[in-house]
N, C-alpha and C positions, 0 to 999 in steps of 0.2 A: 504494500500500500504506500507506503513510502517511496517509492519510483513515481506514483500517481501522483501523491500529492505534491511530488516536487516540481513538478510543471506546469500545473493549474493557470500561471498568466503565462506560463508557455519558456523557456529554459532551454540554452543547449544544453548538448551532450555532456560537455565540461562540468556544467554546473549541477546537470543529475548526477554525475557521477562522485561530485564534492560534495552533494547534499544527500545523496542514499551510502557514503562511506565505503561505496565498492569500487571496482574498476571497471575498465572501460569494456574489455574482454565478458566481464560478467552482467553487465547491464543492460549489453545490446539484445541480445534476447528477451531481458522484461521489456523492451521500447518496443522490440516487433510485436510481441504476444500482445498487445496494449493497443498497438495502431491496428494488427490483423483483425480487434474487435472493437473497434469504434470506438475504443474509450481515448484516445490521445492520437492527434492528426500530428504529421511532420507538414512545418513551414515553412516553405522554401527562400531562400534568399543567400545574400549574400553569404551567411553563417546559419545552415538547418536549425533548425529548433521544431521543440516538440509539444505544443499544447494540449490539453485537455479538454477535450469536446461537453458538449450540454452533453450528450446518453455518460460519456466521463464522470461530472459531475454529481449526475444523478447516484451513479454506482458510489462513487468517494465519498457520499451520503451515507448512503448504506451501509458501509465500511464504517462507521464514523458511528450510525447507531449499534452496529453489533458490539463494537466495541464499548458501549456502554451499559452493555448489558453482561460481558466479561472483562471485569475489572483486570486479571492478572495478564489478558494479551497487550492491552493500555501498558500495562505495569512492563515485560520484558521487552515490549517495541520502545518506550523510553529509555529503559537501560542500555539497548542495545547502540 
């Protein structure tokens, strides 16, 4: 969930990758699984980037009540 939410106003790759704590090599696979299902568009330009689509944020919602409903995933996604 963490790859999601770090794109939401939209982020390269660089910065997903400084702001989910992984590398470049392990990430790219969450970006494809993400755009292959509508939740996060690649934005072409001068420098790609990856935003987070409405059907995106509807799901990062979602994401966002389960977690409130299970305190200790909240608890080790912080820690982590």
């Amino acid at each position: 969930m963490q790859h999601f939410a770090s794109v939401r106003g939209g982020a390269n790759k660089t910065q997903i990758v400084y702001s989910c704590n992984m590398n470049f090599h392990s990430v790219v696979p969450y970006l494809d699984l993400l755009v292959r299902n509508g939740l996060v568009e690649r934005v072409e330009g001068k420098i790609l980037r990856y935003k987070t689509t409405g059907r995106g944020m509807q799901a990062l919602g979602h994401f966002q009540e389960i977690e409130k409903l299970m305190p200790e995933m909240q608890a080790a996604r912080e820690a982590a």
